[in-house]
Structure formats: structure tokens, C-alpha cells
N, C-alpha and C positions, 0 to 999 in steps of 0.2 A: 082527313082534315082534323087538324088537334081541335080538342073542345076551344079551349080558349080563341081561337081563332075565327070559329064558327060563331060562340056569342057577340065577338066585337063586330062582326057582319051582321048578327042579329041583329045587334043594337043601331049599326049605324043604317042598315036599312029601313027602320021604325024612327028611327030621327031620335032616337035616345043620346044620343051622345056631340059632346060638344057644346053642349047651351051654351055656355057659358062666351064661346065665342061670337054664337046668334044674336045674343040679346041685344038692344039697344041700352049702352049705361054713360052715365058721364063720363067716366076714363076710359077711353077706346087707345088702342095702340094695334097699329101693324103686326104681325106673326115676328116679321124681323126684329121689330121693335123690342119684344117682349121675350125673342129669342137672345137679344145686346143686353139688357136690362139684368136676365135672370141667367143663374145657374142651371146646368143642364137636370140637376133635381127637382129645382124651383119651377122652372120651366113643364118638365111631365107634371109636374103634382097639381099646382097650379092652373095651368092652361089645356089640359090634358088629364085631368080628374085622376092621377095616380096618390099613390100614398107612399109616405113615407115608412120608413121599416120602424116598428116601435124600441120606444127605449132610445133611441138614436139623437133627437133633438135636445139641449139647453135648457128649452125652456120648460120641459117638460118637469124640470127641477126647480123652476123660476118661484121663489118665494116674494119677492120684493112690492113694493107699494109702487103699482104705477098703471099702465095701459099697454095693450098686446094692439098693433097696428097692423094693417092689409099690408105684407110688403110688396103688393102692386101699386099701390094709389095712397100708402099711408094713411087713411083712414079708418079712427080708432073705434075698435070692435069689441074690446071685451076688456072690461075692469079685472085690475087682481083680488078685488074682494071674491068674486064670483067664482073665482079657480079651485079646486080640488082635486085632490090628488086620485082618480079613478083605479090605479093599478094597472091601468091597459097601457100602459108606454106612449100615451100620449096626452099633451097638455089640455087636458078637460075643464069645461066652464058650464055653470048653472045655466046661465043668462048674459046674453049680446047686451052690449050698448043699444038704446031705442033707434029703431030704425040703420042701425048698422048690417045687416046681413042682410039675407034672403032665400028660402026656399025650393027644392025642386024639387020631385022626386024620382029616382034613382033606381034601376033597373036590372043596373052591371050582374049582380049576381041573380038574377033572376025573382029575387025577394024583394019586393020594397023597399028603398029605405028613402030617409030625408036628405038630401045633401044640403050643404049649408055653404054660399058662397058669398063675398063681400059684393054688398048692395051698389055700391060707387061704380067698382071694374068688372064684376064679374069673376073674379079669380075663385077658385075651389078651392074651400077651407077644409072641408071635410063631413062629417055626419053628423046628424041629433039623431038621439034614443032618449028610449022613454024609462030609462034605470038611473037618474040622477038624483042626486040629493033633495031636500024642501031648500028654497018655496016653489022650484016651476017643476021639478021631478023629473028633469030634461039634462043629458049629457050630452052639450057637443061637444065631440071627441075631433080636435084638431089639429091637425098638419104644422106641427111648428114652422119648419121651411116656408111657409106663408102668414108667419107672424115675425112685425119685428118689436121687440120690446123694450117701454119707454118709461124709465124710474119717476114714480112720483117729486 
């Protein structure tokens, strides 16, 4: 049995995996739904907790004055003040809009980590670590393909 295959058994016989479609959230959709909706990228990353390959995303370059939205439910999650450029190939931010995300924590590789998913739908944005700039000291490193971004 390959490793990788054995942890996703791991994980889905512990109920590690999938919250996202467990939860109870304001924006609910069908599997079909969100399989019509999204790109087959969008779709793993998103509803299916993959990532994106870094360096790959737009926005990851994205300088502009505006708001990065859920592209599940468009609901806005993160100001461009708070964006900084990490180096890890993906679009990093200090700090969520209040009440915009939510929490969970994350198994997949057998180390902890925080996943960071939009509060509204449920969709998987990606990670917080604790290597970010002042004032919260927090880098969520996220998924472009699950942002769409809106010029002030």
C-alpha cells in the first residue's frame, strides 16, 4: 500500500477529512453543484482540501487596492493592506476580514497544522502559521484558485 494512500484511510477513518463539507454553513450546495460552479482545480482545492502548485496563481502578484473574495459564496475575506509578499508562492495575508474565516485543525500530514476555511461556505483556503509579519505574527498562506479579487 503506497504511504499516501494509507494516510488518506487514516485520516478518513478518524473523520479528519472533509469538514468542510460536514459543517452546517449559510452557503450549502450540492457536490454536483459545486462540481458545475468550479474548475476541476478549484473544485480539489476547495472542496477537497488540495493545494495549489506555488508560484502558479495571479494573485499571488496582486498589488492593487481592493478585497480578495471566497470564490465559493463571494464573501469578502481579506483586505489588500494585510497582503505581503511571503516568498512561498503563495498569496499570504497578516489578518482576515472580522469574522470572515474559520478554523480547524488539520492532520493531512500528520503534524498539526490550522486550516483556514471561508466562514459563509466552508470552502478550504488554505493554512495560518505562526512566521508572519506584526501586528498578529500570523501567515495565512492561501490558495489563490479560491480567491477572486476585487479593485478598490
Amino acid at each position: 500500500m503506497k504511504r499516501r494512500s494509507f494516510l488518506a484511510g487514516l485520516c478518513a477513518a478518524t473523520g479528519l477529512t472533509d469538514r468542510a463539507a460536514a459543517a452546517p454553513y449559510e452557503v450549502t450546495r450540492s457536490d454536483a453543484e459545486w462540481k458545475a460552479m468550479l474548475s476541476d482545480l478549484e473544485y480539489r482545492v476547495m472542496r477537497k482540501e488540495g493545494t495549489e502548485r506555488a508560484f502558479t496563481s495571479p494573485l499571488n502578484d496582486e498589488k492593487r487596492a481592493g478585497l480578495f473574495h471566497c470564490r465559493g459564496c463571494d464573501l469578502a475575506l481579506y483586505a489588500s493592506q494585510t497582503k505581503f509578499d511571503s516568498g512561498t508562492g503563495w498569496p499570504s495575508f497578516y489578518d482576515a476580514l472580522p469574522g470572515a474565516v474559520a478554523t480547524s485543525r488539520d492532520f493531512k500530514l500528520l503534524i498539526p497544522r490550522t486550516e483556514v476555511h471561508c466562514s459563509r461556505c466552508g470552502s478550504h483556503l488554505g493554512h495560518i502559521f505562526n512566521d508572519g509579519p506584526k501586528p498578529t505574527g500570523k501567515r495565512h498562506c492561501i490558495n489563490g484558485v479560491s480567491l477572486v479579487f476585487r479593485p478598490a
